[in-house]
C-alpha positions in Angstrom: 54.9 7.1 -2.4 53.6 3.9 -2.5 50.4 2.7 -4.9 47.0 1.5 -3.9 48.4 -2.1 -5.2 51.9 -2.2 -3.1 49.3 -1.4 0.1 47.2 -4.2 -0.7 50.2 -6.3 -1.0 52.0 -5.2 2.0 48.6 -5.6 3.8 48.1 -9.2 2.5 52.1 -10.3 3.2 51.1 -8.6 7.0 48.0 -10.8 7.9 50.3 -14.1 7.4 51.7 -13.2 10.8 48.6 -14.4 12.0 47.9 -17.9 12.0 44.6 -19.5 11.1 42.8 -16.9 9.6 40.9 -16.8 6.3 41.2 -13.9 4.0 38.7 -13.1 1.5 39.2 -9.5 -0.5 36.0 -8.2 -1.9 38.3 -5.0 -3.6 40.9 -3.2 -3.4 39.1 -1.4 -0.1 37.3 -4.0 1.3 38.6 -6.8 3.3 37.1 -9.5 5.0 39.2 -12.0 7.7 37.2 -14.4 9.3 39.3 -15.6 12.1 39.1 -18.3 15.3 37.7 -16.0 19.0 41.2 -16.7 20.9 43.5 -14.8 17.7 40.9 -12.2 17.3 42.9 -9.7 20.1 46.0 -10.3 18.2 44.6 -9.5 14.7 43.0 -6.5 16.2 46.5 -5.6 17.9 48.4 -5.7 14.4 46.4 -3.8 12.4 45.8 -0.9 14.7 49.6 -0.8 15.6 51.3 -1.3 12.4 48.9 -0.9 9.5 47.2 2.3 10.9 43.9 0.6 11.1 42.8 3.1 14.1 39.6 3.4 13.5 36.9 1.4 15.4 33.5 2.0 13.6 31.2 0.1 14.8 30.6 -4.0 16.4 27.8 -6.0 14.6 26.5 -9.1 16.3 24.5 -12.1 14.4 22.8 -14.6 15.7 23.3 -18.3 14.7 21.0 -20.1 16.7 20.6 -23.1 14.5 24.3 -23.7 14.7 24.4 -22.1 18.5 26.3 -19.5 17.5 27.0 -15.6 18.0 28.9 -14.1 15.1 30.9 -11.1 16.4 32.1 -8.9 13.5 34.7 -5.7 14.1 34.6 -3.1 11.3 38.2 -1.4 11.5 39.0 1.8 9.3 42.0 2.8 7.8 42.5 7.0 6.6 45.9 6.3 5.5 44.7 3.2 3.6 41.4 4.1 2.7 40.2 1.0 3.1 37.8 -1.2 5.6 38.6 -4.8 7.2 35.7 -6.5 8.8 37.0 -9.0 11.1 34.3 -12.1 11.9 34.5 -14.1 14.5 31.7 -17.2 16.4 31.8 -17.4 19.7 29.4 -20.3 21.4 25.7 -18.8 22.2 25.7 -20.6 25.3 27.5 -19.2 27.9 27.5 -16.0 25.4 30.9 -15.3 26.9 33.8 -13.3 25.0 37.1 -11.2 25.6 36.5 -7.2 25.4 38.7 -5.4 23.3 38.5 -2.1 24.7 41.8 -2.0 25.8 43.2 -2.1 22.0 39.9 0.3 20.9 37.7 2.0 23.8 35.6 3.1 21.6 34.4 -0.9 21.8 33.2 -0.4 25.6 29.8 1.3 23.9 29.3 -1.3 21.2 30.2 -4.4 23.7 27.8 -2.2 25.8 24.9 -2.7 23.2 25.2 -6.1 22.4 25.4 -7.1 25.8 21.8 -5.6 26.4 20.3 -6.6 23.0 22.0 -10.2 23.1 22.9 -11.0 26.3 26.5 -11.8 25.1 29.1 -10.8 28.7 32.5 -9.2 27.3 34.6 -10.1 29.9 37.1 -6.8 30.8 34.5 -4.7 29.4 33.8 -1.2 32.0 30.4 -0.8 32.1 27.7 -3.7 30.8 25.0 -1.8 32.8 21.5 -1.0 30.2 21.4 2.7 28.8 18.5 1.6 25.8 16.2 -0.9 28.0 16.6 0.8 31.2 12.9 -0.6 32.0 12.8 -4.1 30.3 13.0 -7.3 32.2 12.7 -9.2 29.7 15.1 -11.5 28.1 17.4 -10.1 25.5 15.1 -9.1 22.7 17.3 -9.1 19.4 17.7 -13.4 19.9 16.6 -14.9 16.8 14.1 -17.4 19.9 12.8 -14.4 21.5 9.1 -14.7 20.4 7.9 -11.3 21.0 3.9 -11.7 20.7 4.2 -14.6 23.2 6.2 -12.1 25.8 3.1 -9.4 25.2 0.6 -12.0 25.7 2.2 -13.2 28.9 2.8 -10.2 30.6 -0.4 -7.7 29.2 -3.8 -8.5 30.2 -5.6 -7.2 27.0 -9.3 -7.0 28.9 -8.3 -4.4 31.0 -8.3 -1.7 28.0 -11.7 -1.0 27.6 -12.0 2.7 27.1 -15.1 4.6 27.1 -15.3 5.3 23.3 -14.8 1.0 22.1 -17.7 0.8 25.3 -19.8 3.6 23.0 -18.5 1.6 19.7 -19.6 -1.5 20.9 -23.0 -0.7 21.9 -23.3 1.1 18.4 -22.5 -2.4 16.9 -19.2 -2.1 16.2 -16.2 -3.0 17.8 -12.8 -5.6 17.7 -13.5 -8.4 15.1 -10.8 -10.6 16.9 -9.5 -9.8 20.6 -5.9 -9.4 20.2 -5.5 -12.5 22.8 -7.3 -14.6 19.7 -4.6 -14.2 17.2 -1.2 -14.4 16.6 0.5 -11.9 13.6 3.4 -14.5 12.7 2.4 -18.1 13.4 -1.2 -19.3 12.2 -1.0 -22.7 13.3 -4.7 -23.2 13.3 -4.8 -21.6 10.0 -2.2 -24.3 8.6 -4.9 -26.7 9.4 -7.6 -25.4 7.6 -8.5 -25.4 3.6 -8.8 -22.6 2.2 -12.0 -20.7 1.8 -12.9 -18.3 -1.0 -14.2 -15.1 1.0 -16.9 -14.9 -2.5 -18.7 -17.2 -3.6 -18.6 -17.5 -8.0 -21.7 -16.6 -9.9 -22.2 -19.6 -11.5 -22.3 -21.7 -7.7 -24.6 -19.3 -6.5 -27.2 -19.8 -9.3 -30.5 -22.3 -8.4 -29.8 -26.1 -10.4 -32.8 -24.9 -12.6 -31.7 -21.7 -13.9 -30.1 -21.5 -17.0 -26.5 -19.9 -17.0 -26.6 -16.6 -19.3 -25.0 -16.5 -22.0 -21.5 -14.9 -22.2 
């Protein structure tokens, strides 16, 4: 029977088959291979067929868009080897176009599935890219690092129009919304940037009149 140490070998002497790939192990059951978009199918190929790496668990997509990238990474289980590679790959953000691999593992139709509606990434080959989350959205795909989110709401809400009878009777009590919601924005206060601060209190000592004598402590 062979040891934990003869797998990792035999695992390690396996991946040289594949040219211009990167291999970093973070332990004995954890692999990482980061690997160039057109060799991806093949890697995925060899370590389902001969290093019982059957297991699909799940597709995870980052996005790069300082460097104008998607990264693509492919967790792949072993139960024979008890142990997980995670394959990365970039692909160019624009088109957003890559290979499906759901001919190799179909489980990857649903995950290719996901990102396509979260990230707007087309995996060519893939059976269904239809939406199944954001069956109502028309907006663009939401989980892009430039999706600004408050400006979307702003654009497509008309805050006036919610004016319920109760803020009506809070209002004329003398209450009511400090700052309209089409006043402010929650992560960039550029007008804020702008301005010094201001203590919300002023001290004791500034609020005193020039004549009066400070107390003593």
């Amino acid at each position: 029977m062979s040891t934990g140490k003869e797998l990792t070998r035999w695992l390690d002497d396996l991946l040289t088959e594949i040219e211009g790939i990167e291999v970093r192990r973070k332990s004995n059951k954890r692999l990482q291979v980061d690997i160039a978009p057109d060799a991806l199918p093949a890697l995925l190929a060899l370590l389902r067929g001969r290093a019982s790496y059957v297991h699909l668990s799940a597709i995870s997509c980052v996005d790069w868009p300082n460097e104008e990238q998607f990264e693509l990474v492919y967790h792949l289980w072993s139960y024979e080897m008890q142990s997980l590679v995670s394959a990365h790959t970039r692909i160019p953000r624009e088109p957003g176009v890559y290979l499906s691999v759901y001919d190799i593992y179909p489980p990857a139709a649903f995950y290719e599935r996901d990102i396509h509606e979260f990230y707007g990434i087309r995996f060519e080959g893939s059976p269904d890219l239809s939406k199944f989350i954001l069956t109502e959205w028309d907006g663009p795909p939401p989980m892009r690092k430039d999706f600004d989110s408050e400006a979307w709401v702003h654009d497509h809400f008309d805050w006036q129009d919610y004016n319920p009878e109760w803020l009506q009777q809070l209002i004329a009590e003398g209450g009511g919304i400090a700052i309209r919601a089409d006043e402010q924005r929650f992560s960039h206060h550029d007008d804020a940037r702008d301005q010094p601060a201001v203590s919300q209190r002023e001290p004791e000592r500034d609020r005193q009149s020039p004549n009066t004598p400070e107390q003593p402590s």
